[in-house]
C-alpha angles and dihedrals in degrees: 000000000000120000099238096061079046089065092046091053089050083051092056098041085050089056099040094051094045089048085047094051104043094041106032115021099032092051087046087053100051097049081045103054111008106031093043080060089245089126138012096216141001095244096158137212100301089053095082091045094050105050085048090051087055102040091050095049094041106028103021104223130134114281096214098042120100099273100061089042090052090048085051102047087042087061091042110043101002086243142077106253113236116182146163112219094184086068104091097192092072124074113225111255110213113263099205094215127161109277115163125090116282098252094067080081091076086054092049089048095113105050091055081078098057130064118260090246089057095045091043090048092053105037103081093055093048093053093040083059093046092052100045086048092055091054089064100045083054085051093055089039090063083041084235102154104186111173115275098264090049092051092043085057096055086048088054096046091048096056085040093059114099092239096062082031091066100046091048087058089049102048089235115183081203085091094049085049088053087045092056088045087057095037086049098054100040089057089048085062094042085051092249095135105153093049080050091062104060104039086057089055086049093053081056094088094086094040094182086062096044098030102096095029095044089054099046086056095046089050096053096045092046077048094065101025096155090070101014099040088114084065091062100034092049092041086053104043094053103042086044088050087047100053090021089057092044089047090056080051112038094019112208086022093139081067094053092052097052088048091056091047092057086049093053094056092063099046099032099031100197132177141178118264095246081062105043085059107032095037126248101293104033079040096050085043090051088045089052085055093051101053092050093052087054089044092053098038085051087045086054106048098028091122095049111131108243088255100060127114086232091060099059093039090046086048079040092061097043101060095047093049080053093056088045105050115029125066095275094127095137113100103239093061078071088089078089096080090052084105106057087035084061091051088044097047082043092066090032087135101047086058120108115258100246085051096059091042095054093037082055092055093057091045101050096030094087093055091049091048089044088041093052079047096060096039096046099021117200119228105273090214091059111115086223135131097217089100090066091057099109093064093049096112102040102100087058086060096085091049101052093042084063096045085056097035085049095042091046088057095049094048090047089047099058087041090061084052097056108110115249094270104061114102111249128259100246111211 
C-alpha cells in the first residue's frame, strides 16, 4: 500500500483505540476497582514515585519507610494496607509502595513542584512523545530511512498498540527508560559516546528494562577501551555521581531497596514470561540458555564497529532476551521489542506469505476486537473480563517476535553464504 493510506489507517487505529480506551476499558476499570470499593482512585503507576519524590526533597524522610507507604496506600485505597502473606487463603493486595532506586527521584524533580492532577494531566503525552521519538531513532539505528508519512504511520501504530496503550494510561516510566535505551544507542552510532553514557546511567532507574542491554553496550565498549573508553567513563561516572550522591542523601538506600524489592515480590507476585509458560524450573533452565546464547553472540561480536549489522542484532537480542527472562510479564514493558519489530517491518516484503498473513493478523487483531466493543458495548458494571480481549494476544508478542528475529538471522546468514554469482535477496 501506499504510504499515504498507511498513514490514514494509523489515523483510524489511533482513534479507535483512544475511543476504546476512553468508553469501554476506562469505565470497566472504575466499577472494578473503584465502585466495588477495591481502590479509591486510579492513581497509576507515576503516583507512588511521585509522593516519595516529594516527601524526600521537602520533608526529607525515606521514601521506602512506612510513612511514605502509608501516604501512597491512603491515595490509592483510603486506607493503610495490613496483610499476612503466610495466610494462603488471601490474595496480596498491592501495596504500591515505592520501588525504584533512590536516584529516579532527580529525574522526577520537576514534577514534586507541581500538583499530582497537573502531572497526571501532562504525562501521557510526555511519554507518547518520547515514544514516538524512540521509534525514529530505531529507525536511524538500523539505518532504515521510509519516507516521513510512512514513519510517521508506524509512530502512530506503535502508540496505538495496546502495549504502549496500557503504559500511556498508567503513567509507566518504563516508556521513558525504552526511550533512553533508544536515545543511548543511537548516540553510540553517531560517536557520541560520552552523551551516550549518561543517558544509559539514567535508563538505570528501572534495572529490569536496562539490565541486558546496558550490559551488551558496556561490554562492547570495555571490548574495544582504547576508542570507546568515553562510553564507560561517562557511564560510570554518572551512574557512580547518581547513587553516590543518594547515598550521601538516604545512606544505605541500596538496602532499602532490596528490601522493597523482596516486598514487592509477595504483594505484587511477578514473573518472566519463559516461566510463566514453561513453569518455574523448565522456565529458570530456558532462561539459563538464553543468557548464555546472548553471552556467546556479544563475545562474539564484542569487537563489531557500531555500524555493523552484528551490533544491532547483538543489542536486538538482547532486548528481546530481556523481555523474555526477567520478570517483565506486564504488557507495556513490551516497548523493548520496538527494536527487532522495526528489523522485521524493515524486510516486510522478503517474509514468507503465510508469515505476513499471519503477523497481520496479530497486528490487526486488537482494533477488530475494539471495534466489535464499541459497536456491541459490553455493561461497564459486569464483573467480566471481555473488556480486556484486545489484549488477548499480547503476551504472545515477545515470542513471535523471536521466532522472526531468529528466522530473519538465519535467512540473511545463508544469504551471506550464497557464491558471487547468485542473484541477491531484495528486502
Amino acid at each position: 500500500m501506499k504510504p499515504k493510506l498507511w498513514l490514514i489507517l494509523s489515523l483510524v487505529a489511533c482513534g479507535i483505540s483512544s475511543l476504546y480506551m476512553h468508553r469501554v476499558l476506562q469505565p470497566w476499570r472504575h466499577f472494578v476497582g473503584i465502585e466495588n470499593g477495591k481502590l479509591k482512585a486510579e492513581m497509576g503507576d507515576l503516583y507512588p514515585r511521585w509522593v516519595g519524590t516529594r516527601e524526600f526533597i521537602f520533608n526529607g524522610r525515606n521514601p521506602y519507610g512506612p510513612y511514605v507507604s502509608h501516604e501512597i496506600q491512603m491515595g490509592f485505597y483510603g486506607h493503610i494496607i495490613v496483610q499476612d502473606y503466610e495466610d494462603s487463603n488471601t490474595r496480596p493486595v498491592d501495596e504500591q509502595r515505592f520501588a525504584y532506586p533512590l536516584y529516579v527521584v532527580f529525574l522526577l524533580l520537576p514534577t514534586a513542584y507541581l500538583n499530582f492532577a497537573t502531572v497526571q494531566q501532562w504525562a501521557p503525552a510526555i511519554l507518547a512523545m518520547l515514544t514516538a521519538i524512540g521509534v525514529f531513532l530505531w529507525m536511524d539505528v538500523l539505518r532504515w530511512k521510509p519516507s516521513r508519512t510512512l514513519a510517521a504511520a508506524i509512530a502512530l501504530l506503535v502508540l496505538s498498540s495496546p502495549q504502549v496503550m496500557q503504559g500511556l494510561r498508567l503513567r509507566q516510566l518504563g516508556l521513558a527508560v525504552a526511550f533512553l535505551l533508544a536515545l543511548g544507542t543511537w548516540c553510540i552510532i553517531r560517536n557520541k559516546l560520552v552523551i551516550a553514557g549518561i543517558v544509559l546511567a539514567g535508563a538505570t532507574i528501572k534495572p529490569q528494562m536496562a539490565i541486558l542491554p546496558v550490559a551488551w553496550l558496556l561490554f562492547w565498549a570495555l571490548s574495544g577501551l582504547r576508542k570507546r573508553w568515553p562510553l564507560v567513563a561517562s557511564f560510570t561516572a554518572t551512574f557512580g555521581s547518581l547513587a553516590g550522591l543518594a547515598e550521601i542523601l538516604l545512606p544505605r538506600w541500596p538496602i532499602y531497596f532490596l528490601e522493597g524489592l523482596a516486598a514487592y515480590r509477595k504483594y505484587f507476585p511477578t514473573t518472566s514470561l519463559l516461566c510463566a509458560v514453561l513453569g518455574n524450573i523448565a522456565g529458570a533452565v530456558f532462561s539459563a540458555i538464553a543468557i548464555l546464547a546472548l553471552f556467546a553472540i556479544a563475545w562474539r561480536n564484542r569487537r563489531c564497529d557500531a555500524l555493523s549489522p552484528e551490533f544491532s542484532k547483538t543489542l536486538m537480542a538482547a532486548l528481546v532476551a530481556d523481555t523474555l527472562v526477567l520478570p517483565l510479564l506486564t504488557p507495556y514493558n513490551q516497548v523493548l521489542l520496538l527494536l527487532p519489530i522495526m528489523m522485521i517491518l524493515r524486510g516486510w516484503a522478503a517474509l514468507p506469505k503465510i508469515i505476513r498473513r499471519i503477523l497481520a493478523s496479530a497486528l490487526v487483531w486488537p482494533y477488530v476486537f475494539s471495534i466489535a466493543l464499541l459497536v456491541h458495548h459490553p455493561s461497564p458494571n459486569s464483573p467480566s473480563a471481555l473488556p480486556l480481549l484486545p489484549s488477548a494476544l499480547v503476551l504472545l508478542v515477545p515470542y513471535l517476535v523471536l521466532i522472526l528475529f531468529t528466522a530473519e538471522l538465519n535467512r540473511r546468514g545463508e544469504q551471506q553464504l550464497l557464491p558471487a554469482d547468485s542473484p541477491p535477496v531484495s528486502l
